[in-house]
C-alpha positions as CSV (number, residue, x, y, z in Angstrom):
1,X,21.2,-0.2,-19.4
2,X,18.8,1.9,-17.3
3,X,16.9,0.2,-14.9
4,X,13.2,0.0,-16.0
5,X,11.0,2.5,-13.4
6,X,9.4,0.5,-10.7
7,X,5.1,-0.4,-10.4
8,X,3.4,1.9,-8.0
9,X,1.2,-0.5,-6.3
10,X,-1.5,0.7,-3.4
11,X,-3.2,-1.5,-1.0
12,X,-6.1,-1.1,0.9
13,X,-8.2,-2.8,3.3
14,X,-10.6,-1.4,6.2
15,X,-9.2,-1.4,9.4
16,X,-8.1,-5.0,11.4
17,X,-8.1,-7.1,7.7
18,X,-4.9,-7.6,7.8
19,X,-3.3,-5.5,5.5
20,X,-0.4,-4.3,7.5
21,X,0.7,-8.2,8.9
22,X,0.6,-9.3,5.2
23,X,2.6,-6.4,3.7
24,X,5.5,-7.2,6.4
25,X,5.3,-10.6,5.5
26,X,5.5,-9.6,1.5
27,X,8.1,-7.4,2.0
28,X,10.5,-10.1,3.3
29,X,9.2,-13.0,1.5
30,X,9.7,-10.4,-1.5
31,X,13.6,-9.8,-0.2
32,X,13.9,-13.9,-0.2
33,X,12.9,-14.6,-3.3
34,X,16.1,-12.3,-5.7
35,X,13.4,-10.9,-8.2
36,X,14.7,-8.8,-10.3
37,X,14.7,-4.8,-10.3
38,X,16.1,-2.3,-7.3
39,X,13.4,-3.3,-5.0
40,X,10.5,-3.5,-2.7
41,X,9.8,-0.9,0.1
42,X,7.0,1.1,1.3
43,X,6.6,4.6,1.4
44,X,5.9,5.9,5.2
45,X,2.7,8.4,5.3
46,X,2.4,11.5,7.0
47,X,-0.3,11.9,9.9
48,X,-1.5,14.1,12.6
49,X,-2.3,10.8,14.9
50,X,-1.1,10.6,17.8
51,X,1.6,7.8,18.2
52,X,0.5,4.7,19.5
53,X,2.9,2.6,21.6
54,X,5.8,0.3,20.1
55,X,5.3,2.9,16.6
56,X,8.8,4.7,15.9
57,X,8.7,7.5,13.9
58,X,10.2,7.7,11.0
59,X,9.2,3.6,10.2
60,X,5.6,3.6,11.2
61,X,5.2,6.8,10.2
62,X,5.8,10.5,9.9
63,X,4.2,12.0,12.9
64,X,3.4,15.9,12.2
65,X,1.0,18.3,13.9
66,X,-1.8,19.7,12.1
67,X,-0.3,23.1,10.9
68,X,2.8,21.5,9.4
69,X,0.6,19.1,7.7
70,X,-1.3,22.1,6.5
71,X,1.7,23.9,5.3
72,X,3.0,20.2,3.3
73,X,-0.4,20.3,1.4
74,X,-0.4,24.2,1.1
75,X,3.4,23.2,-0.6
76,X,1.9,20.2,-3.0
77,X,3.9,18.0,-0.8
78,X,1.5,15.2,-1.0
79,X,0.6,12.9,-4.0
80,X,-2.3,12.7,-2.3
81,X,-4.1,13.1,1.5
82,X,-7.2,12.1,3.3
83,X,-9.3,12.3,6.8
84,X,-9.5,9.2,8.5
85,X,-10.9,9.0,12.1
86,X,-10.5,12.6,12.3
87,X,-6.4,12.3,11.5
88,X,-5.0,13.6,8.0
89,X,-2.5,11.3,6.4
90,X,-0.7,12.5,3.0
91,X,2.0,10.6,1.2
92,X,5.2,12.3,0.2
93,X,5.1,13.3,-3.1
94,X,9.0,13.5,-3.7
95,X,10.1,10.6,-2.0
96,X,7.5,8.5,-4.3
97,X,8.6,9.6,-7.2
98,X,12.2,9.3,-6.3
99,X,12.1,5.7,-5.6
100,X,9.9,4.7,-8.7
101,X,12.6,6.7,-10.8
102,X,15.7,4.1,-9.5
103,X,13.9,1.3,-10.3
104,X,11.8,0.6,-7.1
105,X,8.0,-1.1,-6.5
106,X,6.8,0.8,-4.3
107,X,3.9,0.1,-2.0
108,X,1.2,2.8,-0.2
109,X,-1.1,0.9,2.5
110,X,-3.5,3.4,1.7
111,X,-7.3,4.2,2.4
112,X,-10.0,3.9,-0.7
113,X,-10.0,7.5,-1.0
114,X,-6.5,7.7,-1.1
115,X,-6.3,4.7,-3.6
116,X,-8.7,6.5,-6.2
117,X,-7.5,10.4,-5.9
118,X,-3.6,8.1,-7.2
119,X,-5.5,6.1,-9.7
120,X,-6.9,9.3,-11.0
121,X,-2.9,10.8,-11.5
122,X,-1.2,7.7,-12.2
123,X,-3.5,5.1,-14.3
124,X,-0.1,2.6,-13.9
125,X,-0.6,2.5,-10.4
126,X,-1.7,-1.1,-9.5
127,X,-4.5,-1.5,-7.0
128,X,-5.1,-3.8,-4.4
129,X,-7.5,-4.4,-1.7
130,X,-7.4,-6.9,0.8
131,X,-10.8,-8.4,1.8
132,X,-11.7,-10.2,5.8
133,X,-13.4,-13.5,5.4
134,X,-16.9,-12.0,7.2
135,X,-17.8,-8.9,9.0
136,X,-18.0,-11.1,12.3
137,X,-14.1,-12.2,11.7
138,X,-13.4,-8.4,11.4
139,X,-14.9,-7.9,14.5
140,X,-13.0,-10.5,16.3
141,X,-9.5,-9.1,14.8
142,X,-10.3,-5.5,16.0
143,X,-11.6,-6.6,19.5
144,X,-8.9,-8.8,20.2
145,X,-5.9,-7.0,19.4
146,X,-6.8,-4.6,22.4
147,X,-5.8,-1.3,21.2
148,X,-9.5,-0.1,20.8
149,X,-12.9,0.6,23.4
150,X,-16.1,-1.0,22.0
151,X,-17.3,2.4,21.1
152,X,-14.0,3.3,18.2
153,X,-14.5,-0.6,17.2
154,X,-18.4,0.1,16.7
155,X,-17.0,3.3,14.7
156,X,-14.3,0.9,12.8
157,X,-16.8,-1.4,11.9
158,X,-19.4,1.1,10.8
159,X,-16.7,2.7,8.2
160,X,-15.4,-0.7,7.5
161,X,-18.7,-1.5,5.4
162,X,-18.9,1.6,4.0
163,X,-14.9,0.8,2.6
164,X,-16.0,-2.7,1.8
165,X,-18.5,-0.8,-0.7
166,X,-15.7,0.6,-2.7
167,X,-13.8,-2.8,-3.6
168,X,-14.7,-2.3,-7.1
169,X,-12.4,0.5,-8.0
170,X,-9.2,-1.7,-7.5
171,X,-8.0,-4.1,-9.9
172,X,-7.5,-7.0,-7.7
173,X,-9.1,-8.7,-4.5
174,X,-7.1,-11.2,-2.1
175,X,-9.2,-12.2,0.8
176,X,-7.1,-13.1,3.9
177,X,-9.2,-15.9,5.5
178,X,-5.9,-18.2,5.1
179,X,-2.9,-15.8,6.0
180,X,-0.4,-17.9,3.8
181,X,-2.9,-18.2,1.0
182,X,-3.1,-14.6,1.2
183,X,0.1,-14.1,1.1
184,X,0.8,-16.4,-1.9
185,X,-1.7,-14.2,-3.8
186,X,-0.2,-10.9,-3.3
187,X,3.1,-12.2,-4.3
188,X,1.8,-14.2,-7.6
189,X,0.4,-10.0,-7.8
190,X,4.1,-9.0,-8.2
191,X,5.6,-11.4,-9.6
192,X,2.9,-11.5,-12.6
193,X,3.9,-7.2,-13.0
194,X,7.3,-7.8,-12.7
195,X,7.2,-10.3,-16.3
196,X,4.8,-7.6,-18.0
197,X,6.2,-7.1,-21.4
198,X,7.5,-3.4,-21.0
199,X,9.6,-4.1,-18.7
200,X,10.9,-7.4,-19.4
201,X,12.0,-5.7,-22.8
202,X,14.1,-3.1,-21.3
203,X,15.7,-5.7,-18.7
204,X,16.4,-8.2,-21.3
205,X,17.5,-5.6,-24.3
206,X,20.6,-7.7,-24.7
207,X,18.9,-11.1,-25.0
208,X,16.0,-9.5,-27.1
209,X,18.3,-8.1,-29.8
210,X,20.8,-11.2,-30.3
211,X,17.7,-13.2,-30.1
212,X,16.8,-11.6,-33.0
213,X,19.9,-10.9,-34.7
């Protein structure tokens, strides 16, 4: 039997909800749990930002200057690519398509833009956005992680509202006000897409046909 391909699933947030922290945590909670199917990863973007410390390459992301990244979407390397902050980021078409071919979920942390030029492509894909409990908890998350001045968390919070805006283009909302509550939405996500009928049919051909036999 060939394995079943895997859910494309993108998620997105505006900057210091949380996104990243609860992906981790689904990701291993995910690798606890022996669901069924190759796996869970996520697919590392290409960027042009400049690396910020404890980021390895390679794992955080794909750190390119701005005429490779220029040559990659000359190529159709991406599956899709946006300007954020002034940095492009662009997801790699091949290895995406690759993984979703052998079976795997595949996650892109991936800005609203992003998120909608995918959904246009691939209607399958399964969206996602992660909501902060008030603009004034956002605030707090962004100021006291320490990696930006007051005048790029004024500019995070001014896009922020303009992402919030766009929440009704994904299929689902979690709102990470309770981290673990959060977290035990995203996976009930999964698991829910994991039992959809086209799938379960080609895992369980076996038991379908003697069931019915």
């Amino acid at each position: 039997m060939t394995m079943p391909a895997g859910n494309l699933y993108l998620i997105s947030a505006p900057s210091g909800a949380g996104k990243t922290s609860l992906v981790k945590a689904l990701l291993q909670a995910h690798a606890e749990s022996g669901h069924p199917g190759a796996g869970l990863c996520v697919s590392v973007s290409h960027t042009t930002r400049p690396q910020r410390p404890g980021e390895v390459p390679g794992v955080n992301y794909h750190f390119v200057d701005v005429a490779t990244f220029n040559a990659m979407q000359t190529h159709g390397d991406f599956l899709e690519n946006a300007v954020v902050f002034g940095n492009f980021y662009g997801t790699s078409r091949t290895w995406v398509e690759q993984r979703l071919a052998q079976g795997w979920d595949v996650i892109l942390e991936i800005d609203w833009q992003g998120a909608a030029q995918i959904k246009a492509l691939l209607p399958g894909a399964i969206s996602i956005f992660i909501l902060p409990p008030s603009l004034d908890a956002l605030r707090e998350r962004l100021t006291t992680r320490g990696q930006d001045n007051a005048a790029v968390i004024s500019e995070r919070m001014a896009k922020a509202v303009h992402e919030l805006s766009h929440y009704g283009q994904a299929d689902y909302l979690v709102v990470n006000d309770d981290f673990p509550r959060a977290l035990a939405d995203l996976l009930a996500i999964f698991r829910a897409n994991l039992l959809r009928r086209a799938m379960q049919v080609e895992r369980h051909e076996a038991l379908l046909a003697s069931l019915l036999s």
